[in-house]
N, C-alpha and C positions, 0 to 999 in steps of 0.2 A: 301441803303438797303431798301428791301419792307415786311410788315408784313410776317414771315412764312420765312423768310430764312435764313440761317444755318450762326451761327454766327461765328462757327468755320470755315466753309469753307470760308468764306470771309474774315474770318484772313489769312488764309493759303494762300488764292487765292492772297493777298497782299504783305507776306510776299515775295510768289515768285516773282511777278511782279516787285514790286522796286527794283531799281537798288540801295539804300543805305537803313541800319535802322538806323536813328538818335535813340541814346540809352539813356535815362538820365538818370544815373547812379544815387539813393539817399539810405538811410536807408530805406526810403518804398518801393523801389522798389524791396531792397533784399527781405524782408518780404513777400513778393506776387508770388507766386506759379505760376501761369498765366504768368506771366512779364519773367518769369526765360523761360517758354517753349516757348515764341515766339525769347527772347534772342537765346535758342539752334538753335531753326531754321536759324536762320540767322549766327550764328557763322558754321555751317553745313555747308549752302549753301558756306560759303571760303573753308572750307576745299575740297566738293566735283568741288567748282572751282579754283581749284590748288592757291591757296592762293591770290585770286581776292577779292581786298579790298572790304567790304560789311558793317559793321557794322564801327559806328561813334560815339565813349564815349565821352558824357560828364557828368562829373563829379558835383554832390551836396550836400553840407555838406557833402563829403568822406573824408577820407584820406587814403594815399595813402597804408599804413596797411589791413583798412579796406576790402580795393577794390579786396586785394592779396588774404586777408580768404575769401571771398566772391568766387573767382575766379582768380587762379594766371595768367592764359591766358588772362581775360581784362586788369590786372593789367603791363602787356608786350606792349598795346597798347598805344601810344601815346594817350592822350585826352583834350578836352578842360573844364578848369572849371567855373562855372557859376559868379561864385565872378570876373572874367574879366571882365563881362558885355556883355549885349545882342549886342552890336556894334558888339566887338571882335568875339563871337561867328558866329553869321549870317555871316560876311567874312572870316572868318577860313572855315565853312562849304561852302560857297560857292564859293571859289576857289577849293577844293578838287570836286565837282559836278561838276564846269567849269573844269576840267581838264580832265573827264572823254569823254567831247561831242567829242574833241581833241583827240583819246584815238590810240596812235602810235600799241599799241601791243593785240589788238582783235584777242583772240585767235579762231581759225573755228576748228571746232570737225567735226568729221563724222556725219551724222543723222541715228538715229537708231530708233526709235518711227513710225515718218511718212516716206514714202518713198514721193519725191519732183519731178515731170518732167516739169522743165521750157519748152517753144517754145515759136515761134513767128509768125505771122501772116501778112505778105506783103502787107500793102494799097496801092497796084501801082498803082491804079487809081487816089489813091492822090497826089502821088508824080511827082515832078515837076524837071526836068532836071537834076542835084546832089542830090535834097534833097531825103531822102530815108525814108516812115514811117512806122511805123510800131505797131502793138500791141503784149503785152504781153500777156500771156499766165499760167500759174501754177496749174499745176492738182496734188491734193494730196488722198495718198492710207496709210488706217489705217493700219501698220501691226502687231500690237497684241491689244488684249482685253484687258481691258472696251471698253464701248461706251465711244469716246473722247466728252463731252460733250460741250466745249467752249476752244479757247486757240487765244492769241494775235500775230499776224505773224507781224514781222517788218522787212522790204525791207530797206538795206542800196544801193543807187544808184550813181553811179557816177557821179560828179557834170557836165562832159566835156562834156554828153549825154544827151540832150534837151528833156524833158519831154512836150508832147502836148497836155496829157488829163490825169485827175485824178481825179477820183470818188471815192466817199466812202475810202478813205484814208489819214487819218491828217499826217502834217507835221511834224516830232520830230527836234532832234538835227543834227547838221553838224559835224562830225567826220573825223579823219585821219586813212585811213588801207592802208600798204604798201604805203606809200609817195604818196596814191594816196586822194583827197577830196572826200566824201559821205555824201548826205544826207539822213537822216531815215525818210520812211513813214510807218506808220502802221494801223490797223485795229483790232479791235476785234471780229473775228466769234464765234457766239452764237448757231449755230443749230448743232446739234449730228452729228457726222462723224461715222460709222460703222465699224467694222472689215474685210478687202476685199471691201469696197464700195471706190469708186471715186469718189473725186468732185473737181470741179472747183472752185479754191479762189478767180485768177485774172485770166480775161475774159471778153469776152461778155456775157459768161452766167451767168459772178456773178454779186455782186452788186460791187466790187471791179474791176475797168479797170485804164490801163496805155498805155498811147500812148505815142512814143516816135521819133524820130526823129533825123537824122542826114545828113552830107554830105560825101562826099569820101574822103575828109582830115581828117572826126572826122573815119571814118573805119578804114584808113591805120593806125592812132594813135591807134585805139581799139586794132587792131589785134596788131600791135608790140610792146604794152604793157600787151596783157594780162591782159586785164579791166575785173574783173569781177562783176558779184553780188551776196553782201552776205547777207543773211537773216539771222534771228534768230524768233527762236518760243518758245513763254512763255507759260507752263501750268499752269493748277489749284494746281496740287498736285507735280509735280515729275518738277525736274530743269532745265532749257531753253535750247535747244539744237543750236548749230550753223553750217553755212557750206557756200559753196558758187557753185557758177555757171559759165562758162567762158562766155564773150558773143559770141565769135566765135562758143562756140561749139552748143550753141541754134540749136533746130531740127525748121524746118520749120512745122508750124501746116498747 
């Protein structure tokens, strides 16, 4: 954070963004007014994601009473408490994180926020006898007001589908969607998108490119599996939307 910025919004912008809240449940954190509303947001966000695990209690100096009058819905959660010791803790938490990269049942929602038009772009002149390259492409269209001021796009890619250039997008976790391998890369765009305006995320015209590569045995496999790509895009204020893309159906740009 830099002098002069909104300390609420960068809570908010956090709470969305992670994928868990570690909670430590104590007597002072009942007591704290603050502590209770980032709690709600996060208990919100399972409910508005159809009961997608999100918050993670542990428990200090509570008992288990306590934790009910406090809140009978934490008190339903399984939690960890700190008297087991920080060992126990740290791998309790982090097999339930590792289980997620892994994650069999990603649900994909419609997009309704941005409207999404994947293509792709033919380097024939690069390609050499089977191999086939190619760039990607993704132009997005704001369709209702605010100004979208900043939001994190993550491209989940299929691992069988040879990546030959990537710019401007870090590496995240390896995940399972439909018995098929993905790995997530993502980006966070910073400049305003408009209402009705078009722009290019990944391209050559952005600072986001993906070149990608294959031969006519990884094609014949694409198409008769119906590989696709799924993305997901985090905002500031309102909860990540998901969807995906065939690769067959890609429009040629």
């Amino acid at each position: 954070m830099k002098i002069g910025d909104s300390l609420r919004q960068k809570i908010d912008e956090g709470l969305t963004l992670s994928r868990f809240g570690i909670v430590v449940l104590s007597p002072a954190f009942f007591k704290k007014q603050w502590t209770g509303l980032e709690l709600n947001g996060l208990l919100q966000r399972e409910v508005v994601g159809r009961g997608e695990k999100v918050v993670l209690p542990v428990w200090h100096n509570l008992t288990p009473r306590e934790v009910t009058d406090f809140s009978p819905i934490l008190s339903d959660k399984l939690a960890i408490n700190t008297n087991q010791g920080i060992n126990v803790i740290s791998k309790q938490l982090a097999e339930v994180i590792s289980e997620h990269e892994i994650d069999e049942d990603l649900t994909i929602v419609k997009h309704s926020y941005l409207s999404l038009d994947f293509s792709f772009k033919s380097l024939s002149a690069m390609s050499t006898g089977k191999l086939h390259k190619y760039e990607l492409f993704l132009r997005a269209n704001l369709l209702s007001p605010p100004v979208l001021k900043a939001f994190r796009l993550c491209i989940f890619w299929p691992n069988n589908i040879r990546i030959s250039k990537l710019e401007h997008l870090r590496k995240g976790v390896d995940r399972k969607i439909d018995n098929q391998y993905y790995t997530e890369y993502w980006y966070d765009e910073i400049s305003p998108l408009y209402p009705g305006e078009q722009k290019e995320l990944i391209g050559l015209d952005s600072n986001a490119q993906i070149g990608y590569e294959f031969d006519n045995d990884i094609w014949s496999w694409v198409n008769s599996n119906s590989i696709k790509l799924q993305y997901k895009i985090y905002y500031e204020s309102i909860m990540p939307e998901t969807g995906d893309k065939n690769f067959k159906d890609l429009n040629e740009f």
